[in-house]
C-alpha positions in Angstrom: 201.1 207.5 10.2 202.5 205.0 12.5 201.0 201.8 13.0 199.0 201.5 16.0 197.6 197.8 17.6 195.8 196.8 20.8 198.6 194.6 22.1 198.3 191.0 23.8 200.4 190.5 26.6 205.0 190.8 25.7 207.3 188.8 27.4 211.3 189.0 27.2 213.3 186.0 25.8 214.2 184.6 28.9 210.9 184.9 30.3 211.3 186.7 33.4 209.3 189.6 32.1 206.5 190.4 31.1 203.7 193.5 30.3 200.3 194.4 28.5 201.1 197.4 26.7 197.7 199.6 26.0 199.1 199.9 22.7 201.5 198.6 20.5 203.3 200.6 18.1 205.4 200.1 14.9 207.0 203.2 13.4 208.3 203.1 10.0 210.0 206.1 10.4 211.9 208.8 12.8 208.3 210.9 11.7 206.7 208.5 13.3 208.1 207.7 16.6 208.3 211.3 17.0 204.4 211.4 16.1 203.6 208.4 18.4 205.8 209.8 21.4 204.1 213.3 21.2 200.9 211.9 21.8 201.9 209.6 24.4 202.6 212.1 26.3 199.9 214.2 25.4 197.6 211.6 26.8 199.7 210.7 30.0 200.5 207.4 28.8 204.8 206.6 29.4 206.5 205.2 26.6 208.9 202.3 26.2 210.8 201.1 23.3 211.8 197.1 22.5 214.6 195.6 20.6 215.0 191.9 20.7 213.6 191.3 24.1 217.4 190.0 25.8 217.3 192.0 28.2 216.1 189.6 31.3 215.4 192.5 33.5 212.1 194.3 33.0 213.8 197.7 31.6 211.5 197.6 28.4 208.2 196.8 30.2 204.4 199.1 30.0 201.3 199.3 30.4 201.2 202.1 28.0 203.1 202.9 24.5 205.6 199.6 23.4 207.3 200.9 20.6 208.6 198.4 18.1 211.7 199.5 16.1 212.0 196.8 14.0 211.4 199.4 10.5 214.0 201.2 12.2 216.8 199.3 10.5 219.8 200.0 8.2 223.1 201.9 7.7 222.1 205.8 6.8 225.6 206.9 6.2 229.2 205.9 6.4 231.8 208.4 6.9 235.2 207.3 6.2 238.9 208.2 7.4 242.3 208.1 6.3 243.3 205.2 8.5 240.3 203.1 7.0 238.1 203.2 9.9 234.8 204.8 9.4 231.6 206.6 11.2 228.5 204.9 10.5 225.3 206.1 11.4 223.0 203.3 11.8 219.2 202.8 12.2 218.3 202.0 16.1 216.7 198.7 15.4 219.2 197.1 12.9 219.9 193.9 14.9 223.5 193.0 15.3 223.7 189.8 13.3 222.5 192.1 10.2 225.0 194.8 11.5 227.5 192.4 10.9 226.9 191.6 7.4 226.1 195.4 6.2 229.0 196.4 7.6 231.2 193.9 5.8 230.1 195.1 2.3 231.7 198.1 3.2 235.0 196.4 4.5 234.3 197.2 8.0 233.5 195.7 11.7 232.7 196.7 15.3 235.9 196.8 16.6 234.4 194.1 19.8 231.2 192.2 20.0 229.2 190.5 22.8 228.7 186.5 22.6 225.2 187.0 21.1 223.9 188.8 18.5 220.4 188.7 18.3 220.2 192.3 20.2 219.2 195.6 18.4 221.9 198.1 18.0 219.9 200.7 20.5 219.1 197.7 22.8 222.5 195.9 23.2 224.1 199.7 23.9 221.4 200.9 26.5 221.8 198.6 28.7 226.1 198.1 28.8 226.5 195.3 26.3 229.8 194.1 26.5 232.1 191.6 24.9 235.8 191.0 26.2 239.4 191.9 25.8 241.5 194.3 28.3 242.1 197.2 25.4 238.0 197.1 25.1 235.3 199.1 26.3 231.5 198.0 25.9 229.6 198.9 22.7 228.6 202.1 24.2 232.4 203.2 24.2 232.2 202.9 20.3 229.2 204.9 20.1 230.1 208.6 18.7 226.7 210.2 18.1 222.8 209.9 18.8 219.6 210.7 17.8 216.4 210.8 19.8 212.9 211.2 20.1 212.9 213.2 23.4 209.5 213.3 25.3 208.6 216.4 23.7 208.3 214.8 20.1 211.7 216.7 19.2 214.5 215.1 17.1 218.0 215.9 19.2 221.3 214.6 18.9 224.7 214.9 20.3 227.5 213.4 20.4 231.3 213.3 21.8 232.7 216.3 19.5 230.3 218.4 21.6 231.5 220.3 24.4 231.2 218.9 28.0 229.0 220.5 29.9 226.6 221.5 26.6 222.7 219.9 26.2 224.2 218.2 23.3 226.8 216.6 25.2 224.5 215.6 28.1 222.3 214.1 25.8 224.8 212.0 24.6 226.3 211.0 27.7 222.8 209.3 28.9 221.4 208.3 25.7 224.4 205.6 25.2 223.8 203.6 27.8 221.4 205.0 29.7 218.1 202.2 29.6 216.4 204.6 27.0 215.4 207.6 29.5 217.1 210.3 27.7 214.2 209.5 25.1 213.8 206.7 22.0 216.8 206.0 20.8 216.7 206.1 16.5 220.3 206.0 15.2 223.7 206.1 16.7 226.8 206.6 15.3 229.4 204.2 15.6 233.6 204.5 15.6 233.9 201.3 13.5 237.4 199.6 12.5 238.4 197.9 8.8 237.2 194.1 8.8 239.6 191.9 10.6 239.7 188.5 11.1 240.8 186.4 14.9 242.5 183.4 15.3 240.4 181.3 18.0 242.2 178.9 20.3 239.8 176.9 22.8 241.6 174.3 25.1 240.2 173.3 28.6 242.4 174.0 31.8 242.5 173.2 35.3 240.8 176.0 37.4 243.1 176.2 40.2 246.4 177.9 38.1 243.8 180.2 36.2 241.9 181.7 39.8 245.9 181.6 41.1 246.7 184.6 38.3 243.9 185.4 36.2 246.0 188.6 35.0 248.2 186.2 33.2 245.6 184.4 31.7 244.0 188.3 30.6 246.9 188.9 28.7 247.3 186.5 26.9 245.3 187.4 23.9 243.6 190.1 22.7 239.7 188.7 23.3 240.5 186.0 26.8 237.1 184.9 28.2 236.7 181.5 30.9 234.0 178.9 31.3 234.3 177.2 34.5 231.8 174.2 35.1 230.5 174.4 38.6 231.6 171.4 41.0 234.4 170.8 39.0 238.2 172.2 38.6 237.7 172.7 34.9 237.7 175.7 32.6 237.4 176.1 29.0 239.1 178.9 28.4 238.7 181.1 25.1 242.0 182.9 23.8 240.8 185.0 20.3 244.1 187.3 18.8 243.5 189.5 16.3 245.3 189.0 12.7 247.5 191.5 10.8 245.9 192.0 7.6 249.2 190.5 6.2 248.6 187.4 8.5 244.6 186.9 7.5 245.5 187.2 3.8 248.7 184.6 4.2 246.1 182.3 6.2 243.6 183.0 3.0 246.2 181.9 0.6 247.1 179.0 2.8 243.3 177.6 2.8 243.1 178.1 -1.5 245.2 175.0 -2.0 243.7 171.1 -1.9 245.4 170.5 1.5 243.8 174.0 2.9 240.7 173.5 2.2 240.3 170.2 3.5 241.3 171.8 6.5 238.7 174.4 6.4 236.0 171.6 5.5 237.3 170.0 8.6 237.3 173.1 10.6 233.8 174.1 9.5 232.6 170.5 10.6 233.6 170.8 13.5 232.1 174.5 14.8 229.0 172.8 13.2 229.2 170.0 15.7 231.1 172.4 18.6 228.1 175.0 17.6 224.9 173.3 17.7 225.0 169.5 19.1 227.3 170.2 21.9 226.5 173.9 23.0 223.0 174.0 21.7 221.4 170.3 21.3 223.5 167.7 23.8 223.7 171.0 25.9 219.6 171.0 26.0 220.1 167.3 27.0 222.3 167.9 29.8 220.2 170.6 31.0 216.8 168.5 30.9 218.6 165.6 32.8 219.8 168.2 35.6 216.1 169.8 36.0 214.6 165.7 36.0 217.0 164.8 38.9 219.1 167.7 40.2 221.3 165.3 42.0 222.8 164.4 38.5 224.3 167.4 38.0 227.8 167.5 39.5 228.5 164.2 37.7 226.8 166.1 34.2 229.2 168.6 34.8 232.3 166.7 35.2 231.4 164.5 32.3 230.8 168.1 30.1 234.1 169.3 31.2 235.5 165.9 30.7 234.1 166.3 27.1 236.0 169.2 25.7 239.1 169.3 23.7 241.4 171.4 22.3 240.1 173.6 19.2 241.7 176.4 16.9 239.9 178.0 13.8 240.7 181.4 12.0 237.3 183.3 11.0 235.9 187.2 10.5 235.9 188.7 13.9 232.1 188.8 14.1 231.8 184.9 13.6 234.2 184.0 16.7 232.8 186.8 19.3 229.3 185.5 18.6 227.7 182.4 18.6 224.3 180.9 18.9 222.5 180.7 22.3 219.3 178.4 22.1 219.1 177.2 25.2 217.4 179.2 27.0 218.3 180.6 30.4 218.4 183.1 33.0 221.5 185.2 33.7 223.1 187.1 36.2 226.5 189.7 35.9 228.7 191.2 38.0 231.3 193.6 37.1 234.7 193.3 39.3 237.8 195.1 40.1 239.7 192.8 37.9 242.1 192.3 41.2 239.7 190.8 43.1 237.9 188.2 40.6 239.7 185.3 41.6 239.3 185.7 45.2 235.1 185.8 44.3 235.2 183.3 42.1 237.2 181.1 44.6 234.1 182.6 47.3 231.5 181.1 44.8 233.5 177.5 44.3 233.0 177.2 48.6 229.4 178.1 48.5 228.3 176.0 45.5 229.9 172.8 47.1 229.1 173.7 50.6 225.1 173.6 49.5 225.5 171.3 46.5 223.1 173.5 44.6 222.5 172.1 41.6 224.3 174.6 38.3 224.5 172.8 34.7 225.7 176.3 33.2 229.0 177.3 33.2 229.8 180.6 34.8 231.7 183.1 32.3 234.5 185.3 32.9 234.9 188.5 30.8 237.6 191.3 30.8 236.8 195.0 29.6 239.2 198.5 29.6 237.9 201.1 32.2 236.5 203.8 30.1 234.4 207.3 31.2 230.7 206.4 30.3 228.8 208.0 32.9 226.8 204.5 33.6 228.8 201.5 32.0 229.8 198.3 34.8 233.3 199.3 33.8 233.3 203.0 34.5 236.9 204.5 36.2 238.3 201.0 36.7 239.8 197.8 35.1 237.5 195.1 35.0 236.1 191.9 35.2 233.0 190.1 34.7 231.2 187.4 36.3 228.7 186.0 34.7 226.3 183.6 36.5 223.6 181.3 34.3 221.1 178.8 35.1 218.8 176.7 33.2 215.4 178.5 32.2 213.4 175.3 33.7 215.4 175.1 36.8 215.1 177.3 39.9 217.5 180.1 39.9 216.8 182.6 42.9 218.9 180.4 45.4 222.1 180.3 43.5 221.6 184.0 42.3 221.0 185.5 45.8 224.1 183.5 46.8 226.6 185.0 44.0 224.7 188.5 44.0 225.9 188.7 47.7 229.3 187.7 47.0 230.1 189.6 44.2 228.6 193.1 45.7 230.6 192.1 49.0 233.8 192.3 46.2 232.6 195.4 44.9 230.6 194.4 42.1 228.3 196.6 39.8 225.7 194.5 38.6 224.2 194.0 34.6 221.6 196.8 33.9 220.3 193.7 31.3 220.7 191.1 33.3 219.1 189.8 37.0 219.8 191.7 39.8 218.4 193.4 43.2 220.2 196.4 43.5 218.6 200.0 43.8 219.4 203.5 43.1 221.0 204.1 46.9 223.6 200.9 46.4 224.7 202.4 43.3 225.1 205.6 43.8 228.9 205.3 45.5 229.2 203.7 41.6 227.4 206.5 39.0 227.0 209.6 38.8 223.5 209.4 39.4 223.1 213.0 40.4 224.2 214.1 36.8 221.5 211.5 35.1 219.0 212.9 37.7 219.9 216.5 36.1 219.9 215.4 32.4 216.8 213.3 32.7 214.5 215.9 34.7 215.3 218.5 31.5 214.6 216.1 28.8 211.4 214.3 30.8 210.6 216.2 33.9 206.7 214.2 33.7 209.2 210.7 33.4 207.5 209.3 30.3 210.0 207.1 29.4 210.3 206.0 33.2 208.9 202.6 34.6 209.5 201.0 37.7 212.8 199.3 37.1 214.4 202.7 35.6 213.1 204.4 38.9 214.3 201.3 41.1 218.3 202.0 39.6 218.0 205.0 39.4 216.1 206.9 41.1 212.0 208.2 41.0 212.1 211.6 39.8 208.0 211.8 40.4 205.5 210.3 41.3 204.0 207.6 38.4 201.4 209.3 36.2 198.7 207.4 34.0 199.8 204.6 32.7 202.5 204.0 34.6 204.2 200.6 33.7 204.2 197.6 35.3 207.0 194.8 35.9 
């Protein structure tokens, strides 16, 4: 039998949402989601499931069933191939950071990552986590299989070996990115790649060549990603290239010496420092100044971007895409035509000096492959992403309407995760909305795993029943 408590009030990370459940609920097994879903719905109550809470929308907020799939955790199977890439089916609330490590013991790694790591498996995919790198998709492009709880209490799964068109294959297609409405999400399967390690080069830049050809700057590495601190002309910008195996092991050898590893004691020191005084403590400081007298900011900034200096250091992939994010803050993305990002950015630069609003955070630039997944940001065309942050303690809704208008005016398809205003009729020129409509009125017709941000993007498909969730 599942566990079953009366649940105080839930709130996301970034505290921009929040919920009462009627009932929280912590399954230790596929039995007993299935178990707590079928009597969810039974009693009219709708159903939501939480991972890590970084979503800073409110897409796993209730007043009914929160699930908890925490138990959920762990690799179930790993299927290997000839090349040395694998299949692994993994439990749908194994966070990331853990991912990582079982993954390893087997010789093996996500093939891309996002900057942070503190998601769940199910959670980071649902809602279009992403990392960077023009030959990459999003998680959800590595994603090869599923298994849910549908809101009958059945066990289904599908996957991309079934044939378009099929239940199986419509399954699939929602329930990898699809903000858990296809049902609860309890194992995926994942296309996964032979460990690898990445060469990391950071180096600050002015900002005017970069906007001037950002396709340049795309191409040259495998993982590029920007920083640019508003008010300023200065980037740090991120180049991460992926090592032969031949390479890695000659870069191994080259550290096992005296010489080498006073290197890598030197280059450990200094991600300590880089990792949590300047991007996590001096950061907070910066930050706290900016919310005690906004007017500091622009000089904060320049000093920050003043600050940086060139760094290179050669590490598993999983310990250069992700990194640790304690200051907390509230986040907006857009994702671009690729061709047209330097034009917004160069939009957002105007308004942010025109109005002097006061930004500590950087805003982040991020590059993905077009792909076919019926709901990812970077569906049918090359793109990029711009990311815009501001400090948790600071007003945000100025600077956020500002950059939302800008970026849509561009084209842009906004974050399912992360802050936003759009609705189901301004994305439907983007989605295939019609087809999730279809898929998720034959898996849910009575919309228990809706809520009101799932109907805002996309679409109502009746009206709320008991318990209906609240933002």
């Amino acid at each position: 039998m599942p566990d079953n408590d009366a649940a105080p009030t839930w709130e996301n990370w970034a505290r921009t949402a929040r919920a009462t459940p009627a009932r929280l609920a912590h399954p230790r097994d596929e039995a007993g989601v299935a178990e707590v879903v079928a009597r969810a719905a039974a009693a009219g109550l709708r159903v939501r499931a939480r991972g890590a809470g970084h979503s800073f929308t409110p897409a796993a907020m209730t007043d009914g069933v929160l699930l908890d799939l925490e138990r959920l955790a762990g690799l179930e199977a790993v299927e290997r191939r000839h090349d040395g890439a694998a299949r692994v089916t993994v439990r749908a609330g194994t966070r990331l950071f853990h991912l990582h490590h079982l993954l390893a013991s087997h010789g093996l790694a996500m093939t891309n990552l996002g900057d942070i790591d503190r998601q769940s498996i199910a959670g980071a995919i649902s809602t279009g986590t992403h990392g960077t790198g023009l030959a990459f998709g999003g998680l959800a492009t590595q994603v090869s299989g599923v298994r849910v709880v549908t809101a009958d209490g059945a066990v289904r799964g599908g996957g991309i070996d079934d044939a378009v068109g099929s239940p199986e294959r419509d399954l699939f297609e929602l329930a990898r990115l699809g903000l858990g409405t296809a049902g609860v999400l309890t194992a995926v399967t994942l296309e996964v790649v032979p460990a690898f390690w990445l060469r990391a080069r950071e180096e600050p830049a002015p900002l005017g060549p970069l906007l001037a050809d950002l396709d340049t700057f795309a191409r040259s590495a495998d993982h590029a990603e920007l920083y640019w601190f508003p008010g300023t002309r200065r980037a740090l910008t991120i180049r991460n290239q992926r090592l032969a195996p031949d390479d890695a092991a000659a870069w191994a050898t080259d550290q096992s010496g005296l010489k080498g590893r006073l290197r890598l004691l030197r280059q450990e020191a200094r991600g300590l420092v880089d990792e949590e005084l300047l991007s996590n403590g001096a950061f907070e400081v910066v930050n706290r100044l900016a919310t005690a007298a906004p007017g500091l900011t622009a000089g904060l900034n320049r000093i920050s971007a003043r600050t940086l200096a060139p760094r290179e250091h050669v590490a598993p992939s999983y310990q250069v895409f992700c990194h640790k994010r304690r200051v907390r803050f509230r986040e907006m993305e857009y994702a671009l035509p690729r061709a047209v990002v330097g034009e917004a950015l160069t939009e957002l630069d105007r308004w942010l000096r025109r109005t002097g609003e006061a930004v500590p955070f950087p805003v982040e630039v991020r590059f993905a492959a077009p792909d076919d997944v019926w709901l990812s940001t970077a569906r049918g065309r090359e793109t990029a992403y711009v990311a815009a942050h501001q400090y948790a303690r600071m007003p945000h809704r100025r600077w956020f309407d500002a950059a939302e208008r800008i970026l849509v005016e561009a084209g842009g398809r906004p974050h399912w995760g992360k802050l936003h205003t759009r609705t189901a009729e301004d994305l439907a020129a983007h989605y295939p909305l019609d087809d999730v409509a279809r898929v998720r009125r034959a898996l849910d017709p009575a919309g228990v795993f809706a809520n009101p941000y799932v109907d805002a993007v996309l679409g109502a498909l009746a009206p709320p029943a008991s318990g209906s969730a609240t933002t």
